[in-house]
Each structure stands twice: as C-alpha cells, then as structure tokens.
MARTORSE-45140 format. One record per residue (C-alpha): residue in one letter; chain; x negated, y, z. Coordinates in steps of 0.001 Angstrom, whole numbers. Each point is the difference from the previous one (the first is absolute). Example, Ala and Ser with C-alpha at 12.3 -4.5 7.8 and 13.67 -1.06 7.14 Angstrom:
   resn   chain         u         v         w
      A       A    -12300     -4500      7800
      S       A     -1370      3440      -660
***
This chain:
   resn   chain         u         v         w
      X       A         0         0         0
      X       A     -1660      3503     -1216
      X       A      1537      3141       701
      X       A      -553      1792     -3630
      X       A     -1839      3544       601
      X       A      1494      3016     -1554
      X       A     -3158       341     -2196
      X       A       641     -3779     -1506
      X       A      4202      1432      -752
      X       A     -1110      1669     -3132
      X       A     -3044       262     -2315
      X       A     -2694      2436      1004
      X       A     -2286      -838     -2571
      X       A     -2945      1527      2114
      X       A     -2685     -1579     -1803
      X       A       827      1829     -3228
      X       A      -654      3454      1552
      X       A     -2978       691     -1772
      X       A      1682     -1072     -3616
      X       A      2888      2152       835
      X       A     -1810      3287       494
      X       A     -1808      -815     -3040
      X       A      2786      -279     -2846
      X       A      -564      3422     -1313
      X       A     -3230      -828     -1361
      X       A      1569     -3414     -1042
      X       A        86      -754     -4024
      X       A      3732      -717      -590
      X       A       930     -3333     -1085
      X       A      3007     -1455     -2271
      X       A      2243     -2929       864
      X       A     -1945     -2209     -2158
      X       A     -3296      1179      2196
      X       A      2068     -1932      2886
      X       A      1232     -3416     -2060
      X       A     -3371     -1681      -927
      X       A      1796     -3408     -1099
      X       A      2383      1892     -2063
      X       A     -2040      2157     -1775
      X       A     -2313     -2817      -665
      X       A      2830     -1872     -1299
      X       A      1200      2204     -2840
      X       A     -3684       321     -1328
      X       A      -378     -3382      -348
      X       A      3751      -341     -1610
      X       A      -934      2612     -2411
      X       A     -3295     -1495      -810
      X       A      -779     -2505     -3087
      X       A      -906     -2746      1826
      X       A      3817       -64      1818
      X       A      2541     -1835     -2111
      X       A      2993       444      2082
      X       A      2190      2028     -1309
      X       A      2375      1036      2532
      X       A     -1427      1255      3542
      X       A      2842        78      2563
      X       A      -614      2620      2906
      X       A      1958       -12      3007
      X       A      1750      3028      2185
      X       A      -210      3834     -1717
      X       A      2587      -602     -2528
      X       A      1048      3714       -71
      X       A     -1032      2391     -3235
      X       A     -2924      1478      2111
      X       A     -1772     -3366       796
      X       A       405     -1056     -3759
      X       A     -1685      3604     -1157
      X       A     -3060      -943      2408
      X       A      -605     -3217      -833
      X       A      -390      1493     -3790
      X       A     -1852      2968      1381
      X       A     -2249     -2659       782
      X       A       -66     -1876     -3217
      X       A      -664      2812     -1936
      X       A     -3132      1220      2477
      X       A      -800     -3525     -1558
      X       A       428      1493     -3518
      X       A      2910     -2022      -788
      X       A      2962       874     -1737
      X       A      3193       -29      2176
      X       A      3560       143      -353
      X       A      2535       323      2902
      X       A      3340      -802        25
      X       A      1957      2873      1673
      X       A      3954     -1812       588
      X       A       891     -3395       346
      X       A      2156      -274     -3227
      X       A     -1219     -2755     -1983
      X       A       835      1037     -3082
      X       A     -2860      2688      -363
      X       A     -1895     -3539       354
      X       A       200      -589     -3694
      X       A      -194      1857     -3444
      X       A      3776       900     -1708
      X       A       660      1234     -2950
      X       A      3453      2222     -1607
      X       A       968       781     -3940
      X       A       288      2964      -857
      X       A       755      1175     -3622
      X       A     -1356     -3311     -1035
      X       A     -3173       488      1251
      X       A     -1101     -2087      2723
      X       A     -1495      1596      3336
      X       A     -1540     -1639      2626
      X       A     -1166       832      3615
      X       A     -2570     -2020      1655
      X       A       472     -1452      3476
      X       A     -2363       444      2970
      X       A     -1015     -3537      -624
      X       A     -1072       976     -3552
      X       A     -1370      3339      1178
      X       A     -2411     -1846      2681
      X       A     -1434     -1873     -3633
      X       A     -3604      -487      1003
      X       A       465      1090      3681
      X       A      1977      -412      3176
      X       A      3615        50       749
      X       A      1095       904      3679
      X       A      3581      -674       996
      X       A      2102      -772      3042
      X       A      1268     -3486       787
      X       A      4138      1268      -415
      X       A     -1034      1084     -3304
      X       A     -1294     -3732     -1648
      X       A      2543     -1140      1908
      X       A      3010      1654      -682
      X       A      1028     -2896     -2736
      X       A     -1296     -3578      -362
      X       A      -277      1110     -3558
      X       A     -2448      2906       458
      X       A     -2516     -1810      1885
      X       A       384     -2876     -2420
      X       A     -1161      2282     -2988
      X       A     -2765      1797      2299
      X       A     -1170     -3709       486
      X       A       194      -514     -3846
      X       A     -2095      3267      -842
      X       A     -2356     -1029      2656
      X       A      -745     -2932     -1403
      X       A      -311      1595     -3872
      X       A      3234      -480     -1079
      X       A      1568      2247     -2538
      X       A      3449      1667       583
      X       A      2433      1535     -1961
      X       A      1029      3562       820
      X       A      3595       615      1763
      X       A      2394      1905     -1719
      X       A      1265      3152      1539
      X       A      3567      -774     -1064
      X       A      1699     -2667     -2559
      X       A     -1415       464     -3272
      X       A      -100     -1821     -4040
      X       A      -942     -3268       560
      X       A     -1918       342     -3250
      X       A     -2468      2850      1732
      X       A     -3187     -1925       578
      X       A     -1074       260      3811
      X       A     -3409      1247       547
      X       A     -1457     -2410      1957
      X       A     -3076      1079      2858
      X       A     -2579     -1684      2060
      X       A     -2484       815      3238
      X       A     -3084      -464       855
      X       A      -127      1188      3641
      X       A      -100     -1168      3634
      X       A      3061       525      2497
      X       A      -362       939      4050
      X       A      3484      -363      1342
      X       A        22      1748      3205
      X       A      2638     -1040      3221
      X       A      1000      -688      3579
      X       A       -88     -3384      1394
      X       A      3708      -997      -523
      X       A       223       504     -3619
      X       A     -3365     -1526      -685
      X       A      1545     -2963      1941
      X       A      2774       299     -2938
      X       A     -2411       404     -2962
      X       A     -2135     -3285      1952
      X       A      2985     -1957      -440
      X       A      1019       971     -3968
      X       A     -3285      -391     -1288
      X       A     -1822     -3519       475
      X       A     -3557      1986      -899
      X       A       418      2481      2554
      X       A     -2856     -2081      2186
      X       A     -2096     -1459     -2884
      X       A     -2756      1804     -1780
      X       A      1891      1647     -2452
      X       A       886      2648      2842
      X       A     -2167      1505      2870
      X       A       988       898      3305
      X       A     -1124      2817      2321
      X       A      1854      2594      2184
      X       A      -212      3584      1024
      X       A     -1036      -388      3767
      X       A      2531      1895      2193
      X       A     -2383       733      2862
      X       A     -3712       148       691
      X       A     -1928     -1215      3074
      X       A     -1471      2528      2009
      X       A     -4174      -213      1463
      X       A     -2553      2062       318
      X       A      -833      -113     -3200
      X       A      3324      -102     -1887
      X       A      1263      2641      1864
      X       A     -2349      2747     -1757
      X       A      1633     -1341     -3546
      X       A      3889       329       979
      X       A      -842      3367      1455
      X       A     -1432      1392     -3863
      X       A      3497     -1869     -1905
      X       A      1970      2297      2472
      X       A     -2246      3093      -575
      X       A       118      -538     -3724
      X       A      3846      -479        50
      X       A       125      3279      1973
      X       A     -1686      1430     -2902
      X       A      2701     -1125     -2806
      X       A      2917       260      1539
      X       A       -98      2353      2803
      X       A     -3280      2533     -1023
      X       A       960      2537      2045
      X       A      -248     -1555      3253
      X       A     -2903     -2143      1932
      X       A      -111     -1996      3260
      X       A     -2437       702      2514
      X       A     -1288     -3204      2775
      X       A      2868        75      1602
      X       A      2265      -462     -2534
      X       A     -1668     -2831     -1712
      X       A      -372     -1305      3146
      X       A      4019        13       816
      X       A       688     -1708     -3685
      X       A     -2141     -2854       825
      X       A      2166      -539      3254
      X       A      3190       499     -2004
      X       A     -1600     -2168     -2535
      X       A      -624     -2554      2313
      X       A      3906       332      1499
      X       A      1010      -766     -4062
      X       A     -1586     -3243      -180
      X       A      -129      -810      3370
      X       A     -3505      -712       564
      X       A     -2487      2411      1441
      X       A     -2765     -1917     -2348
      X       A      2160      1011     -3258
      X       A      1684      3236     -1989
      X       A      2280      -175     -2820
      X       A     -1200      1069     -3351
      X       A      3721       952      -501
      X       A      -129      3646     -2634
      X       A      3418       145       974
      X       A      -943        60      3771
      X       A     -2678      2041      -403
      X       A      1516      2690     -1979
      X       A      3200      -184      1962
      X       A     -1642       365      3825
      X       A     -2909      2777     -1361
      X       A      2955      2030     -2002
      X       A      2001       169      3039
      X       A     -3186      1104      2010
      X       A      -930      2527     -2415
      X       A      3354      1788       737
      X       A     -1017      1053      3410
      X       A     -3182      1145     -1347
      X       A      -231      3829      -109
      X       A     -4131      -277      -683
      X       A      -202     -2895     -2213
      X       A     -2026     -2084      2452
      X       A      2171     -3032      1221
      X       A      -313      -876      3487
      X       A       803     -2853      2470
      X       A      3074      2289       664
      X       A      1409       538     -3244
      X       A        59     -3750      -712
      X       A      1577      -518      3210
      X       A      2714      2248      -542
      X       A       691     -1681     -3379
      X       A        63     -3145      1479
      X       A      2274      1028      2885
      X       A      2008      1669     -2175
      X       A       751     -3228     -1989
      X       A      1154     -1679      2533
      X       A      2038      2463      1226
      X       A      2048      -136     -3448
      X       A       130     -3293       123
      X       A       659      -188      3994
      X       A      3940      -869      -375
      X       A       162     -3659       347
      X       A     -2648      -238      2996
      X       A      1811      2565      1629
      X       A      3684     -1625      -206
      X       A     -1733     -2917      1125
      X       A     -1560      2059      3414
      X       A      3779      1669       515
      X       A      1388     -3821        81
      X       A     -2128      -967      2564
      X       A      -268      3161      1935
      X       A      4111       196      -158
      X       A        38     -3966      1222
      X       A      1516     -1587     -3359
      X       A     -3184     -1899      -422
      X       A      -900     -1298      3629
      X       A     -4170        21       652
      X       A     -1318        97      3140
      X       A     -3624      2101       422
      X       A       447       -71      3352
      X       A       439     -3487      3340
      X       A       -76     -3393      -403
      X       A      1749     -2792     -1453
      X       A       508     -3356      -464
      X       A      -469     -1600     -3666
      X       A        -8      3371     -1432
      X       A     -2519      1630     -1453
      X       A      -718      3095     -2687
      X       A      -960     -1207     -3458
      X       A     -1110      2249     -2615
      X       A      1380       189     -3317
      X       A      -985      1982     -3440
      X       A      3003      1258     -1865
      X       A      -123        95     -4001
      X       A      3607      1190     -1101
      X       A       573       282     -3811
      X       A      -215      3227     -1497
      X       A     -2202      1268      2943
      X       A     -3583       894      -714
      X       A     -1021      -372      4199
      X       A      -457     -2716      1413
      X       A       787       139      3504
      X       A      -325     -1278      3525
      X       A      2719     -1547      2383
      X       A        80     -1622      3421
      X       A      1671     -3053        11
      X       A      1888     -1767      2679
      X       A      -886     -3348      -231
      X       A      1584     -2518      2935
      X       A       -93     -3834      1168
      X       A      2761     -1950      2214
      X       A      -458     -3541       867
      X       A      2296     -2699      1261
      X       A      -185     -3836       995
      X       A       -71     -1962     -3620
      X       A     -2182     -1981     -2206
      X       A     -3014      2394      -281
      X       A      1696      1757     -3580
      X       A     -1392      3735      -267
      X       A      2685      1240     -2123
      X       A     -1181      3134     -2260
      X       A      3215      1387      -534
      X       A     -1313      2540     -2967
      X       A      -819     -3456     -1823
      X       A      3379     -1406       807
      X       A      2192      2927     -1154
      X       A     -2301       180     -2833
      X       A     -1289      3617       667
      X       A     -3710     -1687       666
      X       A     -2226      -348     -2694
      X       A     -2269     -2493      -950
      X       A     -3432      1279      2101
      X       A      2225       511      2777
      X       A      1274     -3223       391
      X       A     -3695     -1321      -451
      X       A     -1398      2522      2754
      X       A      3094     -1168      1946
      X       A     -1188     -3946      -143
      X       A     -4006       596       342
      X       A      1155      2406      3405
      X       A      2181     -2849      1192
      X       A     -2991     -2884     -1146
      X       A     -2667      2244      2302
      X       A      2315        10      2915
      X       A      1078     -3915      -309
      X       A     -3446      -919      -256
      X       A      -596      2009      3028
      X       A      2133      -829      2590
      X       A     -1540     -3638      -963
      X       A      3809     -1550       999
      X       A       253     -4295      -410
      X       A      3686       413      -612
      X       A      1938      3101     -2016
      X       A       479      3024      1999
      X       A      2896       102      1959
      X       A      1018      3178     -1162
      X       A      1400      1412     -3404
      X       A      -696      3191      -781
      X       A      1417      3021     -2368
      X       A     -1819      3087     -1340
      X       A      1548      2929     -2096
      X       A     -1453      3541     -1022
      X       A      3305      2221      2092
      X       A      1794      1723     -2339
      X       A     -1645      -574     -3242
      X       A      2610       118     -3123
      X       A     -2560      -962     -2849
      X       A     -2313     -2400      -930
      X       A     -3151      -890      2071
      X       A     -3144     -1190     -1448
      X       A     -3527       -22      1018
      X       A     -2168     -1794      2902
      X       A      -523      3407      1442
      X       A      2002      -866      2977
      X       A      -541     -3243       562
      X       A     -2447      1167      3278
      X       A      2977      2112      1357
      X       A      2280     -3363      -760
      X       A     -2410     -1792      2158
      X       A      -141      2288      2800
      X       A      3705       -54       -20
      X       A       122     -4101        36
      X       A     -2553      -448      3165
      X       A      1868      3337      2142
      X       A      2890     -2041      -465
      X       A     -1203     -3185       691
      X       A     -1663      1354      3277
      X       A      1926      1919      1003
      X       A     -2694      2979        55
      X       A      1267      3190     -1211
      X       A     -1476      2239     -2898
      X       A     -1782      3268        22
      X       A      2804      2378     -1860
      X       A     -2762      2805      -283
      X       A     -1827     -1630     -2229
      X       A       778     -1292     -3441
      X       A     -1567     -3118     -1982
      X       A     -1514      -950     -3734
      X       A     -1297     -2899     -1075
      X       A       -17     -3206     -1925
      X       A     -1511     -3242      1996
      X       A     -1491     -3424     -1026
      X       A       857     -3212      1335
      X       A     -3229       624      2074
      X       A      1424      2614      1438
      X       A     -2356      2646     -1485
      X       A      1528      3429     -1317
      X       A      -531       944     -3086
      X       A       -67      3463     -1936
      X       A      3525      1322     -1315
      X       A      1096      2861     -2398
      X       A      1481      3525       433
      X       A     -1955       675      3430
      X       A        32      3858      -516
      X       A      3562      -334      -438
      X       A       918     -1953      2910
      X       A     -2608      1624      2427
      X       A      1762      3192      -860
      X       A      3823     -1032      -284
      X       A      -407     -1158      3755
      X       A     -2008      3001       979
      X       A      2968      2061      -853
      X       A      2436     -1835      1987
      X       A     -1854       512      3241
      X       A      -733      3110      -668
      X       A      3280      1264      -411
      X       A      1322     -2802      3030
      X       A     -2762      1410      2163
      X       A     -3865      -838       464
      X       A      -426     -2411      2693
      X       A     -4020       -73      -324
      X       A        20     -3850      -190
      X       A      1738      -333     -3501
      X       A     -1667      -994     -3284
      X       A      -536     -2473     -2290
      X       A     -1954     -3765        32
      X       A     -1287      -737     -3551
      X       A     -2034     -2427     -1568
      X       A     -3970       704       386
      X       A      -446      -641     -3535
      X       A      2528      2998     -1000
      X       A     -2249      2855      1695
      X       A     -1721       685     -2930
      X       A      3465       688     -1853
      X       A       764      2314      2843
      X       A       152      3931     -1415
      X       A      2807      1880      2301
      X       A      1112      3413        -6
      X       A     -1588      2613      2106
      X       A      2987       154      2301
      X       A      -219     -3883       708
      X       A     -4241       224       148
      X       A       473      2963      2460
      X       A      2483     -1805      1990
      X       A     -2372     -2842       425
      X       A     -2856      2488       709
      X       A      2065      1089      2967
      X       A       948     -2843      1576
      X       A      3776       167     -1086
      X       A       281     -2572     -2457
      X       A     -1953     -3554      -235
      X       A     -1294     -2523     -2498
      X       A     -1185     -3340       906
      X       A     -1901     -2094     -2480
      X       A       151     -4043      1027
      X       A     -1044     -3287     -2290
      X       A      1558     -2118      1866
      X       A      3647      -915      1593
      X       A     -1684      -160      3815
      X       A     -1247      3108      -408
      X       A      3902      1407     -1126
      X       A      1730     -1671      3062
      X       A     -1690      1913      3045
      X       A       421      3060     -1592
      X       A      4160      -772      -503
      X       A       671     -2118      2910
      X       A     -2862      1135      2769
      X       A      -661     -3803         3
      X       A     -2719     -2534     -1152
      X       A      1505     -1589     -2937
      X       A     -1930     -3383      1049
      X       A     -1656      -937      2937
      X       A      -611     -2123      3362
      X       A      2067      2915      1334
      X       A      3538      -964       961
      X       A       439      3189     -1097
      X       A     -1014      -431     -3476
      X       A      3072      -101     -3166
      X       A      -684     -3346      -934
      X       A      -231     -1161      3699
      X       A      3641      1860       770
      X       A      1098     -1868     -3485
      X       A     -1300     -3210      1351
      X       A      1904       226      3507
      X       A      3469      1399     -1499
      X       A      -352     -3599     -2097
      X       A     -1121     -2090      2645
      X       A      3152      1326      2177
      X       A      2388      -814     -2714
      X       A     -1236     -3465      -506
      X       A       599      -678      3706
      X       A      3910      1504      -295
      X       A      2255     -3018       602
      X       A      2057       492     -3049
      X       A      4105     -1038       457
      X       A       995     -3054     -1164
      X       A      1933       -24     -3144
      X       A      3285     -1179      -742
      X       A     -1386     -2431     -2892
      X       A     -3042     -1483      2973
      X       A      3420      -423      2601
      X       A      1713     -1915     -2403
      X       A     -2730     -2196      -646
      X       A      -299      -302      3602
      X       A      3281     -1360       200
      X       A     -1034     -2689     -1561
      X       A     -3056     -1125      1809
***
C-alpha cells in the first residue's frame, strides 16, 4: 500500500527543464521529422526496387493528412495527385458528345499516369465496382471511359490506362472493411504502415516534439509563440490526451485546437502556462452539462453515494461515462453492493442475469469469485450464496474495472466487516489476487473528487488504484492541490491484501482472529454446526423406519 505523492498525480516533466528553456533556438521540425517508420516507408514504396503497388496507411484520413503525405512525396521529387472528396467517380476518365465531337476528361487515376495517387478509404470504397476497376488499372488493365450521360451506341469509347501507384489512406474500422473485400489486402501486392498517433517522450525525444510544435506555431499560428511554461503545460495536457505521462498525441487537430484557444487570451503573442489553461478550462466548462446533472443527482439524493461512515457490503466503485453524441468522457461514483444468504455458494451477478453486463464483466465477475474460492481454501461449497449489483445503474455494464470494488463488496459481506464509504475503488484482479492497471483513471479520480467535495471533505477520502496505473495519472490542478493539502487521497496497491485494510481497518488474511478470511472462516464453521429442522420429506421417511 503507497500513498501516491502529489508530485507523482500529474506529470512534472522536471528532467526536461533544460530542453524547455531551449526551444527558441530549436530548428523546427515537420510531422514526418517525428514518424521515422513512416517516412521510411513511402521512400521505399516510391522507389524502383518496391513492386507493391498499393501502400495502405492507417489513421489521418482527413484532406490535411493526405496533402502531407504528398508534401512528402514530392520533397522526394515525385509526382503526386490527391484526391480531394470521396466520390468515386472522379476515380476514372469520362467522356460527353458534343456536336459530334468527342471530349474527354481524364480521371485522377489517369492524371497520377507515371506517379502517385492519394485517396481516402470511403472513396475506393464507395462501390464494389470502383475498387474493382482501381484493381484492374493497377494491375495494367485498360478501361473504357464512362459516359457523362446516354449517348449513340455507334460513338466509339475512348478507352484509357495508368501507370501509377495508389496510397489509400484510413482509420482502423474501415481498413477492417477494405481487409475483408480484398483477399490481397495482406499479401505483397499491398504494404502496410500507419501514421503513429502519439510519440514516446525521453530525454532525448523530448527536444524533437518540442521543434514539430514550434514549427506548427510557425504555419498556422505566426503571430504567437510559447515561452517554457507553456510548452511545458502542453506536454502535461498532452500527456492527459493519451493518458500516459511517457506519450503526447501527434493529433494537428489537437494541437491546433488547444494552441488556437490559448492564443485568444494572448494580448502579447507569447503563450503561457495560463493561456493554455484557460483554454482548457474553458472547454470543459462548455462541455460541463452532463457531469454536472450527474453531481445535482447525487447532491439532491436521486442517485444514493455515500463519501462519508461505514457499511456493510457496500462500497464506491468508479465508473467512466461515454454517452453518444458527447465529446467528454466523464467520471462517476458508483454504488456497487453485496448481500449474502444461506444457499449453495451461487454469486449471482445480477447485471449478467438481466443482461445489462457485458462480456468482460461477467469474466472479471468469475476470475473475482475464482480468487476468493481459492482463498477461503473451503472442502465443501460455501454455505452462503451471494448477489452483487452496480445500485441504480439503467445501462449496460462492461469492463473488469470493478471487479476489485466487487470483491471488496463479496468479503464485507461475508464478514461481516463494514466498508470505508470515504474512499472509492478501481481495479481489475487476477485469480492470484493481484490488481491490475484499468482505464479512464483521470476520469474516475476526478468524478469522485467532485462528489466529496461538494458532500464535504472529510480529510480521509480518496481513491485506491492499481500501482501499475500511476504513470497514467495526470489530474487537474484543483485535484493535485487538494492532494498537496492533505484534503483529498490516492492510494496506489498491487495487490488485494493491500486493498482490504485500507476499506475494512482489518487484515484481509492472517493468524489474527481478526483477519477477513478468519471472520469468513468462523461465520462458516457456525453455520455448519446449526442443527438444521427436520423436513417434512426426512419425517415421512422416518415413519417408515
């Protein structure tokens, strides 16, 4: 059990100091600069000893990625043509009559003649038939010209053919759909290589990023420039993006988007840690509705959680909330709570039986019940049947996320022991009882920090995470400062008997008498001594003997 220091609750990136008060100086860099196995990619595509014809790239299927890729190709002196829509039909050459006279207007795949064609996935796969003929002119094939409208059957068509080399550029879903149309999407007749979405972060890599963001200071925003401090707050922000202090996105979009809204409460040009701050508050403020509703709910006591006593198989679980049509993603508090009674040993999950439990929650759900069996080392099936149900959820749960807070839930009510309500839990577990790193941390963390805060700081509430899930950790300042001051906790654990004597105040096993599984052990041991009423079927059989 570690108690996480304010200084580990979001980056501080200390060690890059020295490379942050030098960027000035810096040479600025181009997204390329930062994809090594990309741009090493499309100079061997482009080169004569490659005889793949088609080089698939993944992610950056907007107009602006396509342009830079053939920025790119043509810094390689090639010639480049870019589709701009996603209509197939400006795929291919077509042809109208006018006055007898036949005109024709060539295609981008006959304008790329000798060069490279860049296009979106949508667009060669709007129709079946339009990649079929991209295929055919791929492979040599000559193709007759479409006709703008009906015309004379006895006009001759002119007839066209290509020889160029196609990058179709696309997300991961419809490059799963083009995988599964075209049988050569894996052989050698295509190449694969994607546009990396985020870069690790060093000592050495760090100088790099810091020259792409200069440079795309200079295109897009010339006017302005950020000093240390700035750079220094977009690599924590850039570390809350992709979750992972070691990592930034190499987003344009979330570049451009976070640095225009800083440059806005610029009045000298030079962006500061403030500026970006206020453009990040300020975006969640607009998009603050839903988390707020969700606050009221609880505050108002339609949505019962408890930051404050004890009780008995219930405990705080922590949810992320991803509601369609929302760009935030959002934390929750979750009620999560266990009853037992004398039966067979079943631990019903009731999300699983009313079908509002997906697949990963059911299989958290059997490992968490596996670790505890295994455990409590029984000869004969627990006396007890259990049932466990997130309060007052509506909607489908998936995930192992909560499978430590199911846990927790299962032994307090075994034992008897009551639960810490101050302090929330997130977590998957093995059968070995280890915990293992989750998703969404910044989320949670933060959706329970706002439900104490506005219930009332106790000074003992917080939240136990998985070790492992420290480095994802990049909290606002409100929740850092909170943690500075003593308000607000985080505990980081790696394993379930660390978990339990922070919830319960009890060892969760020992020689103790004291201990959870030794409390288990004695609530069984009483029940198996009960003299249990004989039954009507065992009198009648008596009657017989």
């Amino acid at each position: 059990m570690n108690p996480v220091l304010w200084q580990d609750a979001c980056p501080l990136y200390t060690d890059f100091q020295s490379t942050l008060d030098n960027v000035a100086t810096s040479e600025g860099k181009s997204l390329f600069d930062l994809q090594p196995r990309l741009r090493q990619t499309l100079q061997y595509f482009v080169s004569p000893a490659c005889f793949s014809k088609v080089l698939v790239i993944k992610d950056g299927g907007s107009l602006t990625y396509r342009e830079l890729v053939a920025n790119e190709l043509r810094r390689l002196g090639k010639h480049v043509v870019v589709s701009a829509d996603v209509r197939s039909e400006t795929l291919f050459d077509q042809y109208q009559v006018t006055t007898g006279n036949v005109e024709s207007k060539k295609g981008l795949i006959h304008q790329a003649d000798s060069g490279v064609l860049i296009t979106s996935t949508n667009t060669v796969l709007s129709t079946l038939v339009s990649w079929t003929n991209t295929k055919a002119l791929l492979q040599g094939a000559q193709l007759e010209a479409t006709p703008v409208s009906q015309v004379n059957a006895n006009i001759e068509q002119p007839s066209y053919s290509s020889e160029f080399k196609l990058i179709i550029i696309g997300d991961r879903e419809q490059l799963a759909e083009f995988d599964y149309l075209e049988a050569e999407f894996r052989s050698g007749f295509m190449q694969y290589t994607e546009l990396e979405s985020d870069y690790k972060l060093n000592i050495e890599s760090v100088a790099p990023y810091l020259s792409f963001v200069k440079q795309l200071m200079v295109d897009n925003l010339p006017n302005h420039t950020l000093d240390s401090s700035g750079y220094l707050r977009l690599l924590q922000a850039g570390a809350r993006e992709t979750e992972d202090k070691q990592y930034v996105p190499l987003s344009l979009d979330w570049h451009l988007a976070l640095l225009g809204e800083a440059s806005s409460y610029s009045d000298t040009g030079v962006i500061n840690e403030d500026h970006i701050e206020s453009a990040i508050m300020a975006k969640r403020y607009r998009e603050a509705y839903l988390p707020a509703r969700a606050v009221d709910d609880i505050l108002e006591g339609q949505v019962v959680i408890e930051t404050q006593g004890k009780q008995i198989g219930q405990v705080n679980g922590l949810t992320v909330i991803d509601m369609p049509g929302h760009p935030l993603s959002y934390g929750e508090p979750a009620r999560i709570s266990c009853v037992v009674h004398f039966g067979d040993g079943d631990i019903s999950d009731v999300e699983r039986k009313v079908e509002l439990g997906g697949n990963i929650h059911a299989k958290g759900m059997m490992i968490m019940q596996a670790f505890v069996s295994t455990e409590l080392n029984l000869d004969a099936p627990l006396p007890y049947s259990a049932s466990i149900v997130f309060e007052q959820s509506y909607c489908e749960v998936d995930g192992d996320s909560a499978s430590l807070a199911e846990l927790c839930s299962l032994v307090s009510a075994l034992s008897g022991y009551p639960i810490d309500q101050q302090i929330a839990v997130t977590g998957a577990v093995d059968q070995f009882g280890r915990v293992q790193a989750v998703g969404g941390l910044n989320e949670k963390v933060e959706g329970f920090y706002n439900v104490c805060k506005h219930q009332g700081f106790t000074g003992k509430q917080g939240v136990i995470l998985p070790k492992t899930n420290v480095q994802h950790l990049a909290l606002s300042k409100e929740v850092v400062n909170s943690i500075k001051n003593g308000q607000f906790h985080i505990w980081a654990v790696s394993h379930v008997v660390e978990v339990i004597p922070l919830l319960l105040g009890k060892p969760f096993k020992s020689e103790s008498e004291e201990s959870v599984l030794s409390k288990i052990a004695e609530r069984i041991e009483n029940f198996e001594k009960l003299e249990l009423p004989e039954t009507l079927l065992e009198k009648v059989r008596n009657w017989f003997v």
